[in-house]
C-alpha positions as CSV (number, residue, x, y, z in Angstrom):
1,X,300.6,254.5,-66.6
2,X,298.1,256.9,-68.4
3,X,295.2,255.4,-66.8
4,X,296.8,256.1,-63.8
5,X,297.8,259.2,-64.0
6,X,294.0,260.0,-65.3
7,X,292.5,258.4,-61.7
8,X,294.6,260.6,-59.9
9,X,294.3,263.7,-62.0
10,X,290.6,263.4,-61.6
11,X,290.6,262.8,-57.9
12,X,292.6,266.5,-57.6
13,X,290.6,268.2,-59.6
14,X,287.5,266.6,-57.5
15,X,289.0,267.8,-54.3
16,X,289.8,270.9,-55.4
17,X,286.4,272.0,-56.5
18,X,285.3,270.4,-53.2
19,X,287.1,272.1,-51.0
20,X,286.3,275.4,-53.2
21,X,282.4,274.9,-52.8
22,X,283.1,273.9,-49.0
23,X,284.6,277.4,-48.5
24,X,282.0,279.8,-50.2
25,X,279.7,277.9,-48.8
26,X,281.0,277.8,-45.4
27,X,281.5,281.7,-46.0
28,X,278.4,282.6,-46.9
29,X,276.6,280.5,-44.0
30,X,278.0,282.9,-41.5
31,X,277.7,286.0,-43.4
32,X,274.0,285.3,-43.4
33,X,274.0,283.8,-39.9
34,X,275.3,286.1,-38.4
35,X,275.8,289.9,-40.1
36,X,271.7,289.8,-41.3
37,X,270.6,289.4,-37.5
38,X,273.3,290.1,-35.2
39,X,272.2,289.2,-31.3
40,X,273.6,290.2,-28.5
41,X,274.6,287.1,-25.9
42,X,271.1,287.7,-24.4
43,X,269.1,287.1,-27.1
44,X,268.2,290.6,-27.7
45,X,268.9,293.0,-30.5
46,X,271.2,296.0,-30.0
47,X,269.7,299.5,-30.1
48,X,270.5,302.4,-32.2
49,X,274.4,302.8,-31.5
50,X,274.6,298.9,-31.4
51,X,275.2,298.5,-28.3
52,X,274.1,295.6,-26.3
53,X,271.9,296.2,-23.1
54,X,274.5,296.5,-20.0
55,X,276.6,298.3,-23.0
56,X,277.4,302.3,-23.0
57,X,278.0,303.7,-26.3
58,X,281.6,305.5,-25.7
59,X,284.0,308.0,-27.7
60,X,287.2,306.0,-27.2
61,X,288.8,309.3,-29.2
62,X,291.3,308.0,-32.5
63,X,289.6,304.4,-31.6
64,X,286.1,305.5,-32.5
65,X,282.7,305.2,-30.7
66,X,282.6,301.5,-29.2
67,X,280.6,299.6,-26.8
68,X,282.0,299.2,-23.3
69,X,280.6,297.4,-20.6
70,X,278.6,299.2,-17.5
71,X,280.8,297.2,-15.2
72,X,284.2,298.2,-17.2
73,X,286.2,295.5,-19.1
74,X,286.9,295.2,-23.0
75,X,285.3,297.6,-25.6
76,X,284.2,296.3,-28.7
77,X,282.8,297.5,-32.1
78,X,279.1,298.2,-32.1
79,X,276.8,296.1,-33.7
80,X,275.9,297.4,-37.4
């Protein structure tokens, strides 16, 4: 029975540092992905106020300065 419960005890404690290394790792692959070079869809890089091209910079008032579309639609945070 103590060899058993060993097995199974190790096979937690396996998973669980697993899964642990799966997440920071899996975190850190978009943090780098994506905040150190953030693209617009196009390809291109936003400009000064983060906007993308076909984006206007906008005071939304208590919302803060966002990034709405030319052709209206959703605002979004700019680019940083």
């Amino acid at each position: 029975m103590k060899k058993n419960m060993k097995k199974w005890f190790a096979i937690v404690v396996a998973f669980v540092i697993g899964f642990c290394l799966g997440v920071i790792v899996h975190a850190h692959y978009d943090v780098l992905i994506f905040w150190d070079n953030p693209l617009c869809l196009d390809g291109g890089e936003p400009d000064k106020h983060g906007c993308c091209e076909g984006e206007v910079y906008t005071n939304m008032g208590d919302l803060g300065f966002n990034c709405c579309p030319e052709s209206g639609g959703d605002c979004f945070p700019p680019m940083r």
